[in-house]
C-alpha positions in Angstrom: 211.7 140.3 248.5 212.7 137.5 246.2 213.0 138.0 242.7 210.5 135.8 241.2 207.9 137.8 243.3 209.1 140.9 242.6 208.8 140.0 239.1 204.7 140.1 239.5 204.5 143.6 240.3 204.6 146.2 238.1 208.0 147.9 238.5 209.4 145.6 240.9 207.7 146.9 244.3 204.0 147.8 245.3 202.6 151.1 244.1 199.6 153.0 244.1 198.9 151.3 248.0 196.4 153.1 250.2 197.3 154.9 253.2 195.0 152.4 255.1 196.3 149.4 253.3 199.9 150.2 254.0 199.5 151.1 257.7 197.2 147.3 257.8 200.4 145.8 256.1 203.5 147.3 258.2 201.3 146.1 261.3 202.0 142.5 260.4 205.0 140.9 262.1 207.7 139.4 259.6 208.4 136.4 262.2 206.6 134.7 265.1 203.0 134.5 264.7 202.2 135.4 268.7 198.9 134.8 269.6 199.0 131.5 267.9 202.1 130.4 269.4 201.0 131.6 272.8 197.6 129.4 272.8 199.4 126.5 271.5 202.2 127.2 274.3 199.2 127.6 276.5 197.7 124.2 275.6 200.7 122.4 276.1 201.0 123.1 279.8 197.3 122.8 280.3 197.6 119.3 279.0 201.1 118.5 281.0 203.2 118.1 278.0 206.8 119.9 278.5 209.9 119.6 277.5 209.8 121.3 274.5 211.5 124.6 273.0 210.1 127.6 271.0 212.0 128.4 267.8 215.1 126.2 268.5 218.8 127.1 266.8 220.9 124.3 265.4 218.2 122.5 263.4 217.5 122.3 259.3 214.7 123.7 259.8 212.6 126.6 262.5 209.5 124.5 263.9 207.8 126.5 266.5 207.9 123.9 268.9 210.9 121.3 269.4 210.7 118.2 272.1 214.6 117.4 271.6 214.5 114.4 273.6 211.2 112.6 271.2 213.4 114.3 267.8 209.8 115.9 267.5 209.1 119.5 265.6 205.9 121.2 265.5 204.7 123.9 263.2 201.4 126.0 263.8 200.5 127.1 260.4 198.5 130.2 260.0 196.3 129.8 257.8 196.7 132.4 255.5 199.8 132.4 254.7 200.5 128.6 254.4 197.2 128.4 252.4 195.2 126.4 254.2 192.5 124.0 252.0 190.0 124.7 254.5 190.0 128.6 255.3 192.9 130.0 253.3 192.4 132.7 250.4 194.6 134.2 248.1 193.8 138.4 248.0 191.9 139.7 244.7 194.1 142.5 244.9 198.0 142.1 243.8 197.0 138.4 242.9 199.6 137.7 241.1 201.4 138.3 243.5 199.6 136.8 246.6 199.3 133.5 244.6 203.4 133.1 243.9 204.0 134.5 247.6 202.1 131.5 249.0 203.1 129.1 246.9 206.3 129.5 248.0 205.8 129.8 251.0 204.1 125.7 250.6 207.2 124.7 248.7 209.5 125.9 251.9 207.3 124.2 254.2 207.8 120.8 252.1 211.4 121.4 252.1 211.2 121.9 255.5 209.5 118.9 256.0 212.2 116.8 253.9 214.7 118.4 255.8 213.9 117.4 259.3 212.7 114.1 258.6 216.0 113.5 256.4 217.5 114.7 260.1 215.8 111.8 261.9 213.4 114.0 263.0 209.0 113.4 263.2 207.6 116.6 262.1 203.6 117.5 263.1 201.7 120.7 261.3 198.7 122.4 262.7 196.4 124.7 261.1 196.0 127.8 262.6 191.9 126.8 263.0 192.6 123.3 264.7 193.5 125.3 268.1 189.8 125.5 268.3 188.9 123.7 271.8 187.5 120.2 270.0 191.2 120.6 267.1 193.3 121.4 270.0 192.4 118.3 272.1 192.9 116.1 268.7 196.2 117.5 268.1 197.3 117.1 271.7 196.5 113.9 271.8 198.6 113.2 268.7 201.4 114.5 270.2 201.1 112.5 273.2 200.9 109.6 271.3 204.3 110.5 268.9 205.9 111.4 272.5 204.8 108.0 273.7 203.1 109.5 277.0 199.5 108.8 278.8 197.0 111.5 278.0 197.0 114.2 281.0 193.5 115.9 281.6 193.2 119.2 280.6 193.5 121.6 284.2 191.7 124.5 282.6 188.4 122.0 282.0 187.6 121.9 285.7 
């Protein structure tokens, strides 16, 4: 844990954390959020749209998705912890804490940012609530357009 969050909790780690609480906490994967990648994965190929790589080595950054040949990353943000405007919340409990944790969290995804486009790379971010049928067609079609391709019906519509 870095040091600045450590900082906000008394002695330096979580205590007095419920049997319930912790068990709810271990549960959450440190990397890859699965589900959301898989639908977004899942969407892709629905809508024709390959040539792309999950969590690709050798860049400044870890998108989720990379198109190597259209220099293109995309991140699916969850909306927790990436603070979204629109359905993001920072915990009551441990605030403090919660509120550094996901500010940081923005400030890496800005540096991020900075760093692929400083790379010569076009970066897209989607909310983890825009994979919603009417967000997911949106966002697809904005990635169509960056890769320069004609839309491609959806095969899972019909």
């Amino acid at each position: 844990m870095e040091k600045a969050l450590k900082s906000t909790l008394p002695s330096g780690r979580f205590s007095k954390v419920e049997a319930a609480r912790s068990r709810i906490m271990r549960a959450i994967p440190s990397r890859g959020a699965r589900s959301t990648e898989r639908a977004f994965s899942m969407a892709l190929a629905r809508g024709g749209i390959g040539g792309w790589r999950i969590h690709p080595a050798g860049l400044p950054a870890k998108p989720d998705f990379y198109f190597p040949d259209a220099k293109l990353a995309i991140f699916v943000d969850g909306c927790f912890w990436h603070g979204c405007p629109r359905c993001g919340h920072v915990p009551a409990r441990n605030h403090p804490f919660w509120s550094l944790k996901l500010a940081l969290n923005k400030v890496r995804d800005r540096r991020d940012n900075s760093r692929l486009r400083q790379a010569g790379i076009k970066v897209i971010r989607i909310w983890e609530h825009e994979l919603s049928s009417s967000g997911r067609q949106a966002r697809l079609r904005r990635i169509l357009k960056v890769l320069r391709m004609p839309p491609q019906p959806d095969r899972a519509a019909g």
